[in-house]
Backbone as CSV, one residue per row, in Angstrom:
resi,resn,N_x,N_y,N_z,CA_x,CA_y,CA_z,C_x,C_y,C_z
1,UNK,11.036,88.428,85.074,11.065,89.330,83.921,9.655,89.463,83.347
2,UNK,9.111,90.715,83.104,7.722,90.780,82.585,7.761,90.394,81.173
3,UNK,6.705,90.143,80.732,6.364,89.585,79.788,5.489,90.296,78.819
4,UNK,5.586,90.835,77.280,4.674,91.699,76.887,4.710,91.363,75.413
5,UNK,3.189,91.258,75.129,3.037,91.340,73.241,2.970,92.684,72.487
6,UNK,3.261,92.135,71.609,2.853,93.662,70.447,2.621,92.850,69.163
7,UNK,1.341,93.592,69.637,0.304,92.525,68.332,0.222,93.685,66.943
8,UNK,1.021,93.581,66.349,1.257,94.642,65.337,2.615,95.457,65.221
9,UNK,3.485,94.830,64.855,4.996,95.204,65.255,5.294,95.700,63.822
10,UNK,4.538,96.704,63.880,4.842,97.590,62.311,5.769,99.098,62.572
11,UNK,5.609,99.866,62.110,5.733,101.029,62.464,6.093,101.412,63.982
12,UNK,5.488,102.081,64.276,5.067,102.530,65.968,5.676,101.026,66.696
13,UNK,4.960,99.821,66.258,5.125,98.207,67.291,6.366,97.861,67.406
14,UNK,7.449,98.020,65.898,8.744,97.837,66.312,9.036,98.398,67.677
15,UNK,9.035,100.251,66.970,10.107,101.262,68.215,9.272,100.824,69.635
16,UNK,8.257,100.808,69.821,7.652,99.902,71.003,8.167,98.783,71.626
17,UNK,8.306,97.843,70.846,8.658,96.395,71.091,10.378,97.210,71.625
18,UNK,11.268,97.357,70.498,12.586,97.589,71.005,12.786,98.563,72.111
19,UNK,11.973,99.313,72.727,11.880,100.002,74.218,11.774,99.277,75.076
20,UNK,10.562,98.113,74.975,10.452,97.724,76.105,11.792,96.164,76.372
21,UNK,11.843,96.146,75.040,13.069,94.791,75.034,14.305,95.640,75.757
22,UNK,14.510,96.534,75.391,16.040,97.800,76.283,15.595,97.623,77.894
23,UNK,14.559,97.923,78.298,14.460,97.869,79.075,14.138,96.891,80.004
24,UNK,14.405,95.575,79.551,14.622,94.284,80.084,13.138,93.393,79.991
25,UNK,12.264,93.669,79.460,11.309,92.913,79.271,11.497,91.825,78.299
26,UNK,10.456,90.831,78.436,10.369,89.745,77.394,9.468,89.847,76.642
27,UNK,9.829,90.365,75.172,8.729,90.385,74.111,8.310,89.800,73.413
28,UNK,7.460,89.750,72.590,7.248,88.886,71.439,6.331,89.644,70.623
29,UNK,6.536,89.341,69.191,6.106,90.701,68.519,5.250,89.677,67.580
30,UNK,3.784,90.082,67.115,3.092,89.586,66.015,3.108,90.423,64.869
31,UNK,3.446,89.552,63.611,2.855,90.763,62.374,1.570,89.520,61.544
32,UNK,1.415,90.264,60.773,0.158,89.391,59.719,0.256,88.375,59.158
33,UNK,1.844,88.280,58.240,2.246,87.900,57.610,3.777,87.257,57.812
34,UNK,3.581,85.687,57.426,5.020,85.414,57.094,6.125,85.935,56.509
35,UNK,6.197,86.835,55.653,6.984,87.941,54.824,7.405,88.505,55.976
36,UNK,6.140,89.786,56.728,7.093,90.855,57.583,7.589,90.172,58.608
37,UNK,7.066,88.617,59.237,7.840,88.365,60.305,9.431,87.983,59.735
38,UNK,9.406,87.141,58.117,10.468,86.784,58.505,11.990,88.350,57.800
39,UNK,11.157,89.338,57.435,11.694,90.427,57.585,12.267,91.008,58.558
40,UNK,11.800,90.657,60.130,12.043,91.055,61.109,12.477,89.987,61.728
41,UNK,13.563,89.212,61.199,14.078,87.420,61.638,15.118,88.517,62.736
42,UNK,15.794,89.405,62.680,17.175,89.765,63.322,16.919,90.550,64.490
43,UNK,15.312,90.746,64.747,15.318,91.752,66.075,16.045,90.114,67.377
44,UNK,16.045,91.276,68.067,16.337,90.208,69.479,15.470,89.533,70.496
45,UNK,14.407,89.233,69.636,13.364,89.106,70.299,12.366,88.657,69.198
46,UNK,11.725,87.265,69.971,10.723,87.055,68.261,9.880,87.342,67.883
47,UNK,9.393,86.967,66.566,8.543,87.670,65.791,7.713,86.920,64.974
48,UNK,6.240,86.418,65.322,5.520,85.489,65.126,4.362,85.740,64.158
49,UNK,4.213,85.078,62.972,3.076,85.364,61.790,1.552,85.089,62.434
50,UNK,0.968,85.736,62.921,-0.421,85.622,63.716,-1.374,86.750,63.130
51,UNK,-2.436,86.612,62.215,-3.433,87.304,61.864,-4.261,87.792,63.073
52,UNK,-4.414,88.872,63.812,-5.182,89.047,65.031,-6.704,88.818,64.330
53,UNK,-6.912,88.838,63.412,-8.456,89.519,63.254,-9.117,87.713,62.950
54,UNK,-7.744,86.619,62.558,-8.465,84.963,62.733,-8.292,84.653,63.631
55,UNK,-9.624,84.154,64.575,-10.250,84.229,65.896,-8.916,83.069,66.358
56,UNK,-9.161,81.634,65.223,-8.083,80.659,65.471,-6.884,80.904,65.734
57,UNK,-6.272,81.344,64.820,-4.875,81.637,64.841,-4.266,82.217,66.403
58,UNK,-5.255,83.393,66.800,-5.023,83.709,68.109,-5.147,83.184,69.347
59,UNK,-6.168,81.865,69.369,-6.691,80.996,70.223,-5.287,80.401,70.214
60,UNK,-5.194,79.368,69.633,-3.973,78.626,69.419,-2.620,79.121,69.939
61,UNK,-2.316,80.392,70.029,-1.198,80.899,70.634,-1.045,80.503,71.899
62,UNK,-0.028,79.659,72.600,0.327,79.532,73.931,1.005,80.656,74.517
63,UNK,1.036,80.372,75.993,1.984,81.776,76.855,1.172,82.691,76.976
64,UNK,1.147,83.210,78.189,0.822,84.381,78.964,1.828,85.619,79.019
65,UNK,1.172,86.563,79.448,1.685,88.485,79.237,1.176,88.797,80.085
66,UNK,2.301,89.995,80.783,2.123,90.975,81.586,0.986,92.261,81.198
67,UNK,0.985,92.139,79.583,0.782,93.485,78.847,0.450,93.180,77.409
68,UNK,-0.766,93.761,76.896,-0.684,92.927,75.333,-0.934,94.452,74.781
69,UNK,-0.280,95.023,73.956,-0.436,96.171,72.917,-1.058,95.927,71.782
70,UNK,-2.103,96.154,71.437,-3.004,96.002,69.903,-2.422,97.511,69.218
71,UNK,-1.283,97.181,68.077,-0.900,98.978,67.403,-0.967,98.099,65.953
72,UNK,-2.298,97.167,65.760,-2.365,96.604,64.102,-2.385,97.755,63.636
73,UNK,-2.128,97.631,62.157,-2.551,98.972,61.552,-3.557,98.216,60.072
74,UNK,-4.492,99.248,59.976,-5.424,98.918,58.870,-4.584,98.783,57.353
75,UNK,-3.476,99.533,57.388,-2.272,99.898,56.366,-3.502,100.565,55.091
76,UNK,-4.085,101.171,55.497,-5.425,102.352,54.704,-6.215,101.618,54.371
77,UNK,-6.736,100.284,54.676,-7.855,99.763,53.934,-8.742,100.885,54.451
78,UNK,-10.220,100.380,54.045,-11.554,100.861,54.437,-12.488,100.175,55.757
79,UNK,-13.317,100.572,55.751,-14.088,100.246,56.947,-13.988,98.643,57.383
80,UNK,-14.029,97.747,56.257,-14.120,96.393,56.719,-12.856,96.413,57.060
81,UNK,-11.941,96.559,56.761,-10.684,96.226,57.156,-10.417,96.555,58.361
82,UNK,-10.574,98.073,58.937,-10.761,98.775,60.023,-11.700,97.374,61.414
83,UNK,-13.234,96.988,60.612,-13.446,95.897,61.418,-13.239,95.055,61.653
84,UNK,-12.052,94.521,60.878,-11.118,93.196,61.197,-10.378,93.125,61.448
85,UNK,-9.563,94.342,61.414,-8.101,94.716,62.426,-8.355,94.797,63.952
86,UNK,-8.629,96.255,63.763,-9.273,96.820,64.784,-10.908,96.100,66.018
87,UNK,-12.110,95.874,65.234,-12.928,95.484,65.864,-13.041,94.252,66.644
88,UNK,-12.350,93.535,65.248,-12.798,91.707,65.785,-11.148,91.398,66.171
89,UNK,-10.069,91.801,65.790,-8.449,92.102,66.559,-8.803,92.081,67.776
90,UNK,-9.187,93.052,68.295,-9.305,93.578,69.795,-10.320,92.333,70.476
91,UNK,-10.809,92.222,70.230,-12.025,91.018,70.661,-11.184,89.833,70.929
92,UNK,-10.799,89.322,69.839,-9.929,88.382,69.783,-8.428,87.990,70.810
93,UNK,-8.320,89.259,70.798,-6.768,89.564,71.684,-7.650,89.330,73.153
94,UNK,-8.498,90.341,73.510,-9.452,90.336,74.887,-10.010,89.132,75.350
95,UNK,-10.899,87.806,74.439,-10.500,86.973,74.839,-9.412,85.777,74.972
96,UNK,-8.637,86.041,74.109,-7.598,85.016,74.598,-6.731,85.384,75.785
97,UNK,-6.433,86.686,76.032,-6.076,87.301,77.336,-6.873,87.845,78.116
98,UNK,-7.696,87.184,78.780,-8.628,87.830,79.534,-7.990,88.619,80.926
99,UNK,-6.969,87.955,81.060,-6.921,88.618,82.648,-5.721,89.136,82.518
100,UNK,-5.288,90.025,81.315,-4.432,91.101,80.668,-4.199,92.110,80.344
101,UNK,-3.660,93.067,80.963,-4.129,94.545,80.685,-3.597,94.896,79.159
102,UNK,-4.791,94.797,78.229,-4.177,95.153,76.331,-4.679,96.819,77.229
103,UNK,-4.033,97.740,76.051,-3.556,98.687,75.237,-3.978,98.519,74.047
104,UNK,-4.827,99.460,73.812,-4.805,99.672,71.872,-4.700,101.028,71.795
105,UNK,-4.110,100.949,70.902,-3.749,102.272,70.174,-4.972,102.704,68.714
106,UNK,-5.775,103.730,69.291,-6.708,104.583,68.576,-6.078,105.635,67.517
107,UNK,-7.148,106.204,67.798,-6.644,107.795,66.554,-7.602,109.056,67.007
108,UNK,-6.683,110.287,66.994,-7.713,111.185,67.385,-8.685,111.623,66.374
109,UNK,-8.639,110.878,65.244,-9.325,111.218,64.375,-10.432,110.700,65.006
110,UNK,-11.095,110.739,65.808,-12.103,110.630,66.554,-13.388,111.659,66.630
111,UNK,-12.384,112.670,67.339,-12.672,113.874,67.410,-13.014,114.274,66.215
112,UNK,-14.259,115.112,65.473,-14.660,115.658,64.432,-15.127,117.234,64.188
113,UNK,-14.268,117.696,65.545,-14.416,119.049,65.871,-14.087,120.331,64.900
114,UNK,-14.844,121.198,64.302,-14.143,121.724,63.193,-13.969,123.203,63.133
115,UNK,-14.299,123.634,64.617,-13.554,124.806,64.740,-12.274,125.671,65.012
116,UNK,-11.724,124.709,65.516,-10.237,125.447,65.791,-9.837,124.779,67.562
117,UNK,-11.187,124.788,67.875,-11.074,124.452,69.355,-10.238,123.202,70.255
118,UNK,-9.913,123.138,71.004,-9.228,122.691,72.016,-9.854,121.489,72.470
119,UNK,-9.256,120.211,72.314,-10.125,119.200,72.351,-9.358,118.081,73.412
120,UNK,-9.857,117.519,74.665,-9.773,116.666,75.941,-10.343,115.496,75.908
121,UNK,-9.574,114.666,76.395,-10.329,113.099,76.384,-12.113,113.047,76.733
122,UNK,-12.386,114.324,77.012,-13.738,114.418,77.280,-14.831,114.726,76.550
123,UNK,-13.874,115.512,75.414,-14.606,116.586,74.562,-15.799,115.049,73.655
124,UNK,-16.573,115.712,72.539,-17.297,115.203,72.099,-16.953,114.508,70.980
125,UNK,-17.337,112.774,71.003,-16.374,112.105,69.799,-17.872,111.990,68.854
126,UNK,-17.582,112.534,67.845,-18.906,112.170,66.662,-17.612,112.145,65.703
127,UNK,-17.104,111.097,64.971,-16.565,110.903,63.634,-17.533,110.707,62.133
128,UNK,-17.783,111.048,61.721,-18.486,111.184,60.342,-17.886,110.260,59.342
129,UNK,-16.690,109.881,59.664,-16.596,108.568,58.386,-16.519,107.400,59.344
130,UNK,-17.417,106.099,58.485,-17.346,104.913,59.543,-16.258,104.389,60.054
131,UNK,-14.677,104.068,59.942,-13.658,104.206,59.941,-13.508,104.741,61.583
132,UNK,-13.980,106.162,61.543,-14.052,106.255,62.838,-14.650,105.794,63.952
133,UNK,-15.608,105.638,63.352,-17.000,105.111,64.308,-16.307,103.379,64.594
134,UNK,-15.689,102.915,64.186,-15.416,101.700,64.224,-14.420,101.822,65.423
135,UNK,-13.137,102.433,64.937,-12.451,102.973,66.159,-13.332,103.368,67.786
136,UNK,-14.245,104.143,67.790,-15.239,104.305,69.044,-15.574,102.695,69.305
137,UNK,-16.207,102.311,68.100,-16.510,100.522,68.897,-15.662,100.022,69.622
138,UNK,-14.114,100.280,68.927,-13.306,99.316,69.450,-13.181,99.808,70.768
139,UNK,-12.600,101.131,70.785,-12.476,101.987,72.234,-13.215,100.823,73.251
140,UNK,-14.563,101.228,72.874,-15.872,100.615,73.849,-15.498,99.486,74.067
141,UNK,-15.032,98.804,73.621,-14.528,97.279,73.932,-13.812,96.619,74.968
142,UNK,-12.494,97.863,74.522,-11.502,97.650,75.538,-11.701,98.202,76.803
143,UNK,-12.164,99.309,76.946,-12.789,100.204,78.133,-13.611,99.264,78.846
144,UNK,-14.409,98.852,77.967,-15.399,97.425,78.971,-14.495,96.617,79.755
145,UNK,-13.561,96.247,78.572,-12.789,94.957,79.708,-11.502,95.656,80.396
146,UNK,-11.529,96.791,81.168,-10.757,97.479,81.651,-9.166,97.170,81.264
147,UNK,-9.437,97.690,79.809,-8.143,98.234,79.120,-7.988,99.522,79.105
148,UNK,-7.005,100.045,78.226,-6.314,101.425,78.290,-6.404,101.341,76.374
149,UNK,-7.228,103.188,76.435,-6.890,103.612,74.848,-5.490,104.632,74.942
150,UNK,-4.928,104.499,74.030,-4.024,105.338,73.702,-4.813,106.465,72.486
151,UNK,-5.091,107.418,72.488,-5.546,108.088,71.389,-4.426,108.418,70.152
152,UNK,-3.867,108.158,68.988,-2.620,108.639,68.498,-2.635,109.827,67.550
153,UNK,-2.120,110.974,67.604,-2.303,111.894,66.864,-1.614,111.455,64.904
154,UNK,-1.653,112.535,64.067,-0.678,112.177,63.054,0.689,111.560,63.332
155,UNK,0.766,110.433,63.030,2.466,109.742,62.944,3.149,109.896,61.979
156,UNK,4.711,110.761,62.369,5.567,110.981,61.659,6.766,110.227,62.628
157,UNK,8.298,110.508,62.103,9.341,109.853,62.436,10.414,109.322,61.023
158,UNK,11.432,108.965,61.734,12.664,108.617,60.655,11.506,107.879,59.324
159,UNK,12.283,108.324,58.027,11.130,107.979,56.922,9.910,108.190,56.621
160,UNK,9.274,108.750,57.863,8.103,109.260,57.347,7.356,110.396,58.066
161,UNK,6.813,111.014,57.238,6.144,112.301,57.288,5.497,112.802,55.934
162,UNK,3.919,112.912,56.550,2.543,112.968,55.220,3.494,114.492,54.292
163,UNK,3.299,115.314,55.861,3.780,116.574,55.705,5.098,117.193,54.084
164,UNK,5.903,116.503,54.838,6.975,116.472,54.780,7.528,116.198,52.801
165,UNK,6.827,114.910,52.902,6.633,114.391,51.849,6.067,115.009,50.573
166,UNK,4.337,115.244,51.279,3.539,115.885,50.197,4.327,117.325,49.797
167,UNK,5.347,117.473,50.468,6.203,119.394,50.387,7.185,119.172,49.012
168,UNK,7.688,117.810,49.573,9.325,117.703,48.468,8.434,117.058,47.638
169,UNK,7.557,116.147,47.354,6.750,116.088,45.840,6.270,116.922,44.624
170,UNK,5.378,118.134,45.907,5.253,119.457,45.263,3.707,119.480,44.873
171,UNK,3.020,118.447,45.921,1.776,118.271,46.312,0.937,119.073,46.749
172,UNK,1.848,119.869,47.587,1.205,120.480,48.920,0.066,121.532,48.561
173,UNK,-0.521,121.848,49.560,-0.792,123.278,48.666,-1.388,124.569,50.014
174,UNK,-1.427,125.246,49.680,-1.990,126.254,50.799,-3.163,127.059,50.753
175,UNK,-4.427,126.829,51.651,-5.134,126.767,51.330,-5.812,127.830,52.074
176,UNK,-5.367,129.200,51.796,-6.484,130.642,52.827,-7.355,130.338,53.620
177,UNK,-8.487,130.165,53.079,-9.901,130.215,53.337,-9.945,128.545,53.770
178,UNK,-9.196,127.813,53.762,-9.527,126.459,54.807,-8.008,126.066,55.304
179,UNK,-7.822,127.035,55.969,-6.515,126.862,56.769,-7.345,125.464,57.756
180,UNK,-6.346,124.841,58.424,-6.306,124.146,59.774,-5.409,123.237,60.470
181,UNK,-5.556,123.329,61.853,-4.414,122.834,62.518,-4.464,121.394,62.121
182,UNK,-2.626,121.182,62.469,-2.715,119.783,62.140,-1.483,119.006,63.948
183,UNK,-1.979,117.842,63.972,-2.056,117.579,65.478,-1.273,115.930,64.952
184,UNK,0.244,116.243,65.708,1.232,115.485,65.475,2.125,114.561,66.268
185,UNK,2.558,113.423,66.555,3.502,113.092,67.504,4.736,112.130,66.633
186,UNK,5.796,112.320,67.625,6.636,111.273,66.575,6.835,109.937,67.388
187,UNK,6.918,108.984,66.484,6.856,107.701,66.880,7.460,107.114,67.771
188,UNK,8.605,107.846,68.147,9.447,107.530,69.399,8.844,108.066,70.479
189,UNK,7.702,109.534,70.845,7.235,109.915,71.800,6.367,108.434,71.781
190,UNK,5.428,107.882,70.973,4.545,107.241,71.183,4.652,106.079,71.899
191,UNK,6.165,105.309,71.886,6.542,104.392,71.891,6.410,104.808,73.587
192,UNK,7.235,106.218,74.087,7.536,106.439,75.306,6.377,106.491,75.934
193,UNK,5.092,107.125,75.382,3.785,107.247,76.025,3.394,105.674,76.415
194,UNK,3.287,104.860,75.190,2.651,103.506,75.550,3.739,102.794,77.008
195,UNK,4.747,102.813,77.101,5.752,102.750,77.623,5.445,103.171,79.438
196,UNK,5.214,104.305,79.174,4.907,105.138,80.555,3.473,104.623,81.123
197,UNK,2.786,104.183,80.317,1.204,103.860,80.547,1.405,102.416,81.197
198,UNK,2.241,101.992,80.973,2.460,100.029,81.024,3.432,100.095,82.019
199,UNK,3.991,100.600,82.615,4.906,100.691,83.410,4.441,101.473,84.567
200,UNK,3.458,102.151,84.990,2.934,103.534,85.932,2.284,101.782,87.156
201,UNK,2.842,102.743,88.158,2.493,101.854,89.616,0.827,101.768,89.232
202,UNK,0.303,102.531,89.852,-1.014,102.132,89.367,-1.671,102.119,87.758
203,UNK,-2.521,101.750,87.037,-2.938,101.284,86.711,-4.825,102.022,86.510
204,UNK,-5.127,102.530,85.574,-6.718,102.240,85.516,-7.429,102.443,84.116
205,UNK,-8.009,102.392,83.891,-8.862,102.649,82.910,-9.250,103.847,82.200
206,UNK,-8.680,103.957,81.275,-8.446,105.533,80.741,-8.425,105.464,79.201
207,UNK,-8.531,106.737,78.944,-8.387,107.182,77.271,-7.319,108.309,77.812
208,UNK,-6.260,108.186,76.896,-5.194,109.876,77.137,-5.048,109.787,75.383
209,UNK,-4.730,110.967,75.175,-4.348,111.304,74.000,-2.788,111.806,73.519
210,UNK,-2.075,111.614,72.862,-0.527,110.971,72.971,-0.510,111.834,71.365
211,UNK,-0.445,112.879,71.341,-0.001,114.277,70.687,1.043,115.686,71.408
212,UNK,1.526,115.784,70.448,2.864,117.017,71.130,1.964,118.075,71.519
213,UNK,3.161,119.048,72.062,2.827,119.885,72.996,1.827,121.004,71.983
214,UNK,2.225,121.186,70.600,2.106,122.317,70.016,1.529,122.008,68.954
215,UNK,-0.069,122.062,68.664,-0.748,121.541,67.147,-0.384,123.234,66.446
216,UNK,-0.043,122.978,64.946,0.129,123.846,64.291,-0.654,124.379,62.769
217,UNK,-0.941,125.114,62.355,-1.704,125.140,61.123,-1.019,124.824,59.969
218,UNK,-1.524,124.330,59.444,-0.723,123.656,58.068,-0.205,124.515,57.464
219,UNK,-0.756,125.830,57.056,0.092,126.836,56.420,1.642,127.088,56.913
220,UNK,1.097,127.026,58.356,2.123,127.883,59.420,3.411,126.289,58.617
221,UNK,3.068,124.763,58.801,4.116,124.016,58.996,4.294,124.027,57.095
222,UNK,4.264,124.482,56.253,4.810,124.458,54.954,5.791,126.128,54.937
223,UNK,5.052,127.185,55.673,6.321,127.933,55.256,7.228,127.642,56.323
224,UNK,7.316,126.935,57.445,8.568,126.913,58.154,9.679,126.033,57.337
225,UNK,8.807,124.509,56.287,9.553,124.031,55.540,9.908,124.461,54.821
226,UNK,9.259,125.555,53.989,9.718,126.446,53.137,11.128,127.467,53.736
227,UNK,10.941,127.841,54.013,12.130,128.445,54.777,13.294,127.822,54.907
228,UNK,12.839,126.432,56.040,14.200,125.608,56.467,15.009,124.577,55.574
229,UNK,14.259,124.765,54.094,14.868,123.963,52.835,15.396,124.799,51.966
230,UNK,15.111,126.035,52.348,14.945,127.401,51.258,14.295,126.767,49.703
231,UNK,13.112,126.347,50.005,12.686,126.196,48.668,10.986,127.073,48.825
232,UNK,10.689,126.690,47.394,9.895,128.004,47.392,8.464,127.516,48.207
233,UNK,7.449,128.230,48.530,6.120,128.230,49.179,5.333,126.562,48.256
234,UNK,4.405,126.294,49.103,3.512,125.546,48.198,2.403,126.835,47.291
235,UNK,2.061,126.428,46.265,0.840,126.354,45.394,-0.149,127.200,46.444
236,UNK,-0.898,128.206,46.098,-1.800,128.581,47.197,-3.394,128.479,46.282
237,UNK,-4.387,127.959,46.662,-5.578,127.698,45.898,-6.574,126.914,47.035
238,UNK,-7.463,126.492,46.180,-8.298,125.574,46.552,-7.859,124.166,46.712
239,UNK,-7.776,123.444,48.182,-7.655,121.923,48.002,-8.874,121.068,48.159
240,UNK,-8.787,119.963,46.756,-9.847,119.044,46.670,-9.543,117.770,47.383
241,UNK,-8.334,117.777,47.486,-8.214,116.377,48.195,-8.736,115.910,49.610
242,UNK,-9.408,114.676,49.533,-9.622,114.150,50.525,-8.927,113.769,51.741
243,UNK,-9.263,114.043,52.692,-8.196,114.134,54.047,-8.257,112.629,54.591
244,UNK,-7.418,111.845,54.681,-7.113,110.537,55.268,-8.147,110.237,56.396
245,UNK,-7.738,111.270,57.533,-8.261,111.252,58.715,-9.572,112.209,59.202
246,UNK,-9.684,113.048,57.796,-11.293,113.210,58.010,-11.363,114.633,57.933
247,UNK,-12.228,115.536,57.424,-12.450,117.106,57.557,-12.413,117.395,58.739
248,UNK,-12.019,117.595,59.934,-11.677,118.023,61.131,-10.616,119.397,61.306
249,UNK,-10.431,119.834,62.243,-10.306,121.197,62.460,-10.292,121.496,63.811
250,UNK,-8.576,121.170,64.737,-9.290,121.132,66.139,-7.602,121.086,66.683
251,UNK,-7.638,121.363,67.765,-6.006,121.817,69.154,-6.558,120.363,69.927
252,UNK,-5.757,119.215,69.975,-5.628,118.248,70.649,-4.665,118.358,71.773
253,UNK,-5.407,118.044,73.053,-4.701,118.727,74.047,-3.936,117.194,74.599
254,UNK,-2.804,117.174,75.093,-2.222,116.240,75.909,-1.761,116.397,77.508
255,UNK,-2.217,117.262,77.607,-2.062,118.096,79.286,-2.143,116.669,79.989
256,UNK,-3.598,115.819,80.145,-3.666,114.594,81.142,-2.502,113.612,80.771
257,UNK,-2.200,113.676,79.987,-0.772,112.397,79.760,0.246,113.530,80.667
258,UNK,0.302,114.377,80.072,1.504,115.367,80.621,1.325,115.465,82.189
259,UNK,0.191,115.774,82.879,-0.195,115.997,84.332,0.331,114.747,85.236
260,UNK,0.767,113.576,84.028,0.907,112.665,85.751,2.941,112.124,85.404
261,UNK,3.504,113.012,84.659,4.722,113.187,84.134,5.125,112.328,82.857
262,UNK,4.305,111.924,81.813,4.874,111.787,80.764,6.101,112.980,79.788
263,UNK,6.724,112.839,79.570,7.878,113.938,78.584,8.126,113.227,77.547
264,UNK,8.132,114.459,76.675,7.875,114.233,75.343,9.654,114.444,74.843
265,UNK,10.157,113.824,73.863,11.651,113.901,73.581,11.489,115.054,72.120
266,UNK,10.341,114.893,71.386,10.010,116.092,70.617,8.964,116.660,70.907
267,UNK,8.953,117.666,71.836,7.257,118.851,71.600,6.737,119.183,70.751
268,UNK,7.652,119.393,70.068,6.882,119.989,68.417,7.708,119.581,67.216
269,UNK,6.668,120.047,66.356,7.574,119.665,64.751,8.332,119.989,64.622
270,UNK,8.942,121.257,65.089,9.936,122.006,64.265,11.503,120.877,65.050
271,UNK,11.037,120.800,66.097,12.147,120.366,67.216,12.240,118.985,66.612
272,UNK,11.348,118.160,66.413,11.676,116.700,65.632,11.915,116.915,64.129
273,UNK,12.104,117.990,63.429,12.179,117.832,62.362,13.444,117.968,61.752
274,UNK,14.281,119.064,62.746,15.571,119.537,63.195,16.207,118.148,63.713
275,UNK,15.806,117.673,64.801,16.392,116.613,65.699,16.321,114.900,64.646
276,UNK,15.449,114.972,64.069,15.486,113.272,63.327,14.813,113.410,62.361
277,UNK,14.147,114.065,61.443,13.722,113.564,60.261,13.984,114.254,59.384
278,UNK,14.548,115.959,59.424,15.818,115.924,58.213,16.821,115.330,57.994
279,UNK,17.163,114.863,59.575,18.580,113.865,59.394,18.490,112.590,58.028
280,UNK,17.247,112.543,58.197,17.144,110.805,57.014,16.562,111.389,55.748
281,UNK,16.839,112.550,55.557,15.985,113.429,53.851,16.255,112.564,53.145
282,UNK,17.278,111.437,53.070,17.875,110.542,51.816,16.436,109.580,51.831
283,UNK,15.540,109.216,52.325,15.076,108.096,52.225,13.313,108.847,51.755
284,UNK,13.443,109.837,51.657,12.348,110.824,50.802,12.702,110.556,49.286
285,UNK,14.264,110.603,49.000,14.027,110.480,47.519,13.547,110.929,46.617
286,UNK,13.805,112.316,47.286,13.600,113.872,46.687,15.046,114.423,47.257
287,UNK,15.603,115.042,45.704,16.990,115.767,46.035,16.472,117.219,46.729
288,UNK,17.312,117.518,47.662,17.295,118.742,48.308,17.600,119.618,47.030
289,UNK,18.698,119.683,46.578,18.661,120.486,45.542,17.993,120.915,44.662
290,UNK,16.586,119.927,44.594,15.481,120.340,43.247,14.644,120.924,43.549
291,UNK,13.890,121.806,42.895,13.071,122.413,43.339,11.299,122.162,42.510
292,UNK,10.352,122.538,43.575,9.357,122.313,43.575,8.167,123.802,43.147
């Protein structure tokens, strides 16, 4: 029976971890903290309090893996945090498993492209907030020790969606003159991508990018919500707010994941939004009935 970690069994690491546990593997899942592990006492499979980013804590771990997944999440700190999840995480994981094929899971916020254009594991990564640039370190890391990046577009899924959210708050807003696409996957494709990558007969050294079939413009995805809630448009003006993942502006292509038969269970928003995340509107905690 293979053997596989998930060093970050948050979000994305659960539905990960519980794929590959369905499918007969032996897992073992790390979170940060004694709290979320013993939150997660009832999966079927355990769940161990291990800080990746203390060099010790990870040394000390006994047992070997087929497969080690790094999907920590910074949970929004800032740059240092980013270098202690992410930078010195990955380091840490790389040497205590040296002769292990890790997986980390990136962000295409990589890419800082801000025309509209069509962007390939090839295209040009300049990120402008360090955050990103940290992410490229890490990349470089794992690529050295012939690992695999996963690039991850915006994550949505049951409970969550930025989108979705900022709509039924009454946040949103629409913005003419700085329209731009926004580049999405849901957490269950991701789970299937990392999944398909760890499981493929061969094996090599790659960056793919693990976004749906169809990036859409933000305008375009508030009036379809508008529509499919029948509630009214967002606010149309100027937006000041700062973008999480960075002023970018760009069609993230997934063709090379797609070219060697990855399938996606949602292509697009509209199809996952229909299929699983209106289903759970209760856990938004915004009445459908009110209006915005």
């Amino acid at each position: 029976m293979p053997r596989i970690l998930i060093a970050g069994c948050g979000y994305v690491g659960q539905a990960t971890a519980d794929l590959f546990h369905a499918a007969g593997w032996d897992v073992e899942g790390w979170t940060a903290s004694e709290e979320s592990a013993a939150a997660l006492s009832a999966k079927p499979y355990p769940i161990c309090p291990v800080d990746i980013s203390n060099r010790d804590q990870v040394a000390e771990r006994s047992g070997t893996f087929d497969a080690v997944i790094h999907c920590a999440s910074s949970r929004g700190g800032g740059v240092e945090s980013y270098r202690q999840i992410y930078l010195n995480g990955a380091r840490n994981l790389l040497d205590r498993f040296a002769e292990t094929n890790v997986l980390l899971t990136s962000s295409t916020s990589v890419y800082a492209q801000r025309d509209g254009s069509w962007v390939t594991e090839e295209s040009e990564t300049k990120p402008a907030r360090q955050t990103g640039q940290v992410l490229l370190e890490t990349e470089k890391l794992v690529l050295e020790r012939h690992g695999t990046v996963a690039r991850l577009a915006g994550i949505y899924g049951p409970a969550r969606s930025a989108l979705l959210s900022k709509f039924l708050a009454g946040t949103a807003m629409i913005d003419p003159e700085n329209d731009r696409f926004v580049n999405q996957v849901h957490r269950d494709d991701i789970a299937s991508a990392i999944f398909f990558l760890l499981t493929r007969e061969t094996q090599q050294t790659h960056i793919y990018n693990v976004v749906d079939d169809q990036p859409m413009l933000l305008a375009e995805c508030y009036r379809w919500l508008a529509q499919r809630l029948k509630r009214p448009l967002p606010p149309i003006g100027q937006s000041t707010t700062q973008r999480k993942r960075g002023d970018s502006n760009k069609r993230v292509s997934n063709a090379k994941l797609r070219s060697l038969g990855w399938n996606l269970q949602y292509p697009t928003f509209v199809e996952a939004m229909e299929k699983s995340i209106l289903r759970s509107m209760s856990v938004f905690e915004v009445p459908l009935s009110s209006t915005t």
